[in-house]
C-alpha positions as CSV (number, residue, x, y, z in Angstrom):
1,X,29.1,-27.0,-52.1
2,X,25.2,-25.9,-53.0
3,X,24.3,-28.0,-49.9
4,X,26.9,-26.7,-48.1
5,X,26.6,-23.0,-48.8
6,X,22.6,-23.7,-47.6
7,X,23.3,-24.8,-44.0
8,X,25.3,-22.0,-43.3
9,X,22.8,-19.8,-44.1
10,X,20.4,-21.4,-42.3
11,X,22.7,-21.4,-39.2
12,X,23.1,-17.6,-39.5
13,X,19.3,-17.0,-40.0
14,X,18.2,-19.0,-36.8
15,X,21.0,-18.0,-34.9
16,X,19.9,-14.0,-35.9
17,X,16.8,-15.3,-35.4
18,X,17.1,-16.6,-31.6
19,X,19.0,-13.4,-30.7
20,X,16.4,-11.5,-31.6
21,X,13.6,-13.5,-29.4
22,X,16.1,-13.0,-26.5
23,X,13.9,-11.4,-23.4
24,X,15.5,-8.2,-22.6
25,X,16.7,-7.2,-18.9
26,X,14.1,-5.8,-17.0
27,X,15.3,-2.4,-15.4
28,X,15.9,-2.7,-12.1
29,X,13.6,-0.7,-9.8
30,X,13.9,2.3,-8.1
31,X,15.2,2.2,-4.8
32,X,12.1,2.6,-2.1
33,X,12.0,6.3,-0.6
34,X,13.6,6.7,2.5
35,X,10.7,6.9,5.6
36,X,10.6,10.1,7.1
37,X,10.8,9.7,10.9
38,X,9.7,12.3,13.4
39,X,12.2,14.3,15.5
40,X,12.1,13.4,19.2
41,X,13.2,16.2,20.5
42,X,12.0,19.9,20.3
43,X,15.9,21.1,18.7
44,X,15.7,18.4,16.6
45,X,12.2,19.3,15.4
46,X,13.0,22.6,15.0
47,X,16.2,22.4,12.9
48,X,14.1,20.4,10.2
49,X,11.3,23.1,10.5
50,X,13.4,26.0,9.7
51,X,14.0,25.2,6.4
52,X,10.8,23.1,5.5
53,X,9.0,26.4,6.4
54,X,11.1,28.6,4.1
55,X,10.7,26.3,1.3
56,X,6.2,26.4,2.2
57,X,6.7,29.8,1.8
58,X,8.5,29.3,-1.6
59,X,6.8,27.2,-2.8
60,X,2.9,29.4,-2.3
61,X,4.5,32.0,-4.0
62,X,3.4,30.1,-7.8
63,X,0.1,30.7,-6.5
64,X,-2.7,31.3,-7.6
65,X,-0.8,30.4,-10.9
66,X,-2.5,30.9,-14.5
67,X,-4.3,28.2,-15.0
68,X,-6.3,25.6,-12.6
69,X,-3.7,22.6,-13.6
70,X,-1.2,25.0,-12.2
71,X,-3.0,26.1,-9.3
72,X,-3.5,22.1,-8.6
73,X,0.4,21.5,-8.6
74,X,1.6,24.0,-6.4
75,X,-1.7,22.5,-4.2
76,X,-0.1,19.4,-4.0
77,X,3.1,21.0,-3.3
78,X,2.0,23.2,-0.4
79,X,-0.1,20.2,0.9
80,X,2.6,17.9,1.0
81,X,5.1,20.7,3.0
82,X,1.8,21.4,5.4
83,X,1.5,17.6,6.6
84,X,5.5,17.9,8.0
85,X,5.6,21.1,9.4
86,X,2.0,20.7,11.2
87,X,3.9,17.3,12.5
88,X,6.7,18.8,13.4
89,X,5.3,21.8,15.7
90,X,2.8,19.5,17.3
91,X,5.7,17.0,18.4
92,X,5.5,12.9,18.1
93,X,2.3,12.2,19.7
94,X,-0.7,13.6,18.5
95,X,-4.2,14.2,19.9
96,X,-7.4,12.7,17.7
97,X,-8.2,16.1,16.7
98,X,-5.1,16.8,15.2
99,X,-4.8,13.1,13.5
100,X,-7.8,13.8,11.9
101,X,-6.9,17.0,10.7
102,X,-3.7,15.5,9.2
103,X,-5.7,12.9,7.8
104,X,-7.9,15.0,5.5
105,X,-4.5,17.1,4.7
106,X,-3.3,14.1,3.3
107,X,-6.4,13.0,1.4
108,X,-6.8,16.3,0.0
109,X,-3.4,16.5,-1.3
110,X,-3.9,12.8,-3.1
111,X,-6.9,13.6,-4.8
112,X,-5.2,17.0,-6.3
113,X,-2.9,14.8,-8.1
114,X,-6.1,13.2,-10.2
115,X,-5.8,15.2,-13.8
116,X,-9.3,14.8,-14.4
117,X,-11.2,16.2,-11.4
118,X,-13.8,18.7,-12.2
119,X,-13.3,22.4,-10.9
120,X,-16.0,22.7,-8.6
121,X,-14.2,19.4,-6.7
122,X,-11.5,20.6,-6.6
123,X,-11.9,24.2,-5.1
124,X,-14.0,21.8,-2.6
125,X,-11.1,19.7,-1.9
126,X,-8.4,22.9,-1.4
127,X,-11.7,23.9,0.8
128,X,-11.3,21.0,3.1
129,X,-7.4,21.0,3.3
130,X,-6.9,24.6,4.2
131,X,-10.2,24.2,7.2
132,X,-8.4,21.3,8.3
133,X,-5.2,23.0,8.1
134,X,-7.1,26.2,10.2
135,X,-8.0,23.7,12.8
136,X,-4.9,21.9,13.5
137,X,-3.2,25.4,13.8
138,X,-5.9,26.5,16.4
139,X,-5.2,23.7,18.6
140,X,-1.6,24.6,18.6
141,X,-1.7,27.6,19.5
142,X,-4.6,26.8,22.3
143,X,-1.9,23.7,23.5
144,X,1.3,25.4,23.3
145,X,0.3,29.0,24.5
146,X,2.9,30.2,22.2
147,X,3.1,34.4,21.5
148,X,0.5,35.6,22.5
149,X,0.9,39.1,21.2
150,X,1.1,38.0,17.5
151,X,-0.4,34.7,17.0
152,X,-4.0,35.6,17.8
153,X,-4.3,38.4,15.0
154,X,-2.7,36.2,12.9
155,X,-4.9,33.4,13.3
156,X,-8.1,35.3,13.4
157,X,-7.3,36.8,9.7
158,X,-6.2,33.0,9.2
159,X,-10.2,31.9,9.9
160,X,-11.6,34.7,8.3
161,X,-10.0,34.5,4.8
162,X,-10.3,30.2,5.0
163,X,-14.3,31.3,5.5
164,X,-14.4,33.4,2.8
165,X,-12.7,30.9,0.4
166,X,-15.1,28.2,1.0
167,X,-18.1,30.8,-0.2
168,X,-16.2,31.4,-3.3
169,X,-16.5,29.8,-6.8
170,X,-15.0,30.0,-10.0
171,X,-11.2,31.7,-11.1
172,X,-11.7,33.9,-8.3
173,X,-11.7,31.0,-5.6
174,X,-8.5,30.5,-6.5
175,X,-7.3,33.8,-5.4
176,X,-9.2,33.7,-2.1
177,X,-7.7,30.5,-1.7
178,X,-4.2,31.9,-2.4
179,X,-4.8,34.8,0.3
180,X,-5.1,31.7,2.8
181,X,-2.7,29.4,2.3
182,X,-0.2,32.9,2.9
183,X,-1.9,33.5,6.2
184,X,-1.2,29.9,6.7
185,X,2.5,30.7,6.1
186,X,2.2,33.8,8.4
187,X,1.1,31.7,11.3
188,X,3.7,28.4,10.9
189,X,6.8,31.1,10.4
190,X,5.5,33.1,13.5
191,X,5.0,29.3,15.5
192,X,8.3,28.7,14.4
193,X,9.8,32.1,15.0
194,X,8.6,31.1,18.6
195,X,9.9,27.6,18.7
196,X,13.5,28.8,17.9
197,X,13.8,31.3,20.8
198,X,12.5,28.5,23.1
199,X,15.3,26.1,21.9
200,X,17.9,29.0,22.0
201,X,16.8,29.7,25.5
202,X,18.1,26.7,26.6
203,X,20.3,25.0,23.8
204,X,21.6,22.1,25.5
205,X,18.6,20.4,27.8
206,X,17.8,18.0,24.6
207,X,14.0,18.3,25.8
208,X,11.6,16.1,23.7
209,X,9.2,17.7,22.1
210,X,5.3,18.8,24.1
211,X,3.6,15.6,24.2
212,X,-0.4,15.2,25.1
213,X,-1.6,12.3,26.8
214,X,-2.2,9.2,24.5
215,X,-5.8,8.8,23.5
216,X,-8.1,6.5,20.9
217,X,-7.3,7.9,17.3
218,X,-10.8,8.7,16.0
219,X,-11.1,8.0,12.1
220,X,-11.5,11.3,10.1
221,X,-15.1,13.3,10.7
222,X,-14.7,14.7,7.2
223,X,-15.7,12.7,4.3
224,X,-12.3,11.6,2.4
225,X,-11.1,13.6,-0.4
226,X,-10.5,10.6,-2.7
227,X,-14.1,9.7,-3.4
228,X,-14.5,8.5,-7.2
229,X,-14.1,11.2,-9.7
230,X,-17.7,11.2,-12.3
């Protein structure tokens, strides 16, 4: 009975004993992010600018925040909005200029997202996004022709406050730099002001977007924002 009473117990020790050496399930991974793809035609562009433009403007309204971690987010935020609706006014096929303005957008907004980054690189890299930014909405304007009687105001105080930031250092960089990214938004909701009476003058011609003619992409001019961190 002894013996007996012994091999069950051993059976219930190594059978608790291979449950628990069982490999758990590994969680099953998130499903890939659906690809944004680019509006063909100017209503189509514009009805996904509408809203993408409200929300910019939301979303620059937690700046300057009050601290510089803050300040980065909503960066990173606004960046990510800017890329789209820069895309989505310019139309599907892009000059070099304007590709390499996107492309230091885009770097910029992926080194904001490194915790670590020392001030002074940082207020460099907001620098670079919003001169980029400055540029791309230059050649817009220049390309499209759109209103004349309120874009050009709004673009020289655009240049002049983007100028000022990038002279700035310190907490109060980040207030300059607040000051442009809301000219920003007062340029992309006038562009889009204009792009919606375009569309409602003529509603039903499914026109594709303003093209340019197809040229070499050039790689960026500006140094990337993503160089290493000391």
């Amino acid at each position: 009975m002894n013996q007996a009473f012994k091999r069950t117990m051993l059976a219930a020790v190594l059978a608790s004993a291979a449950i628990g050496c069982e490999t758990p399930a590994k969680p099953k991974p998130a499903p890939p992010q659906p690809t944004w793809t680019m509006p063909l035609s100017r209503e189509a562009a514009t009805a996904e600018l509408v809203p993408l433009v409200a929300k910019f403007n939301d979303d620059i309204s937690a700046f300057p925040g009050t601290t510089g971690a803050e300040h980065r987010q909503t960066l990173v935020v606004a960046l990510d909005d800017l890329g789209r609706i820069l895309r989505l006014i310019n139309g599907p096929v892009q000059s070099p200029g304007f590709t390499n303005s996107l492309a230091i957008i885009a770097e910029s907004k992926q080194t904001a997202t490194i915790q670590s980054i020392p001030r002074e690189r940082m207020e460099a890299v907001e620098n670079q996004a919003l001169q980029a930014t400055a540029s791309a909405l230059n050649e817009l304007v220049t390309r499209y022709l759109l209103d004349k009687d309120q874009l050009p105001g709004l673009l020289e105080t655009l240049n002049t406050k983007v100028a000022t930031a990038a002279t700035v250092q310190g907490p109060m960089h980040d207030l300059d730099a607040t000051d442009s990214f809301r000219a920003v938004a007062a340029v992309v909701q006038q562009m889009t002001d204009d792009l919606k009476a375009m569309v409602s003058e003529s509603p039903s011609s499914g026109t594709p977007a303003p093209e340019v003619p197809v040229t070499p992409v050039a790689p960026p001019t500006t140094a990337p924002a993503t160089m290493p961190v000391p």
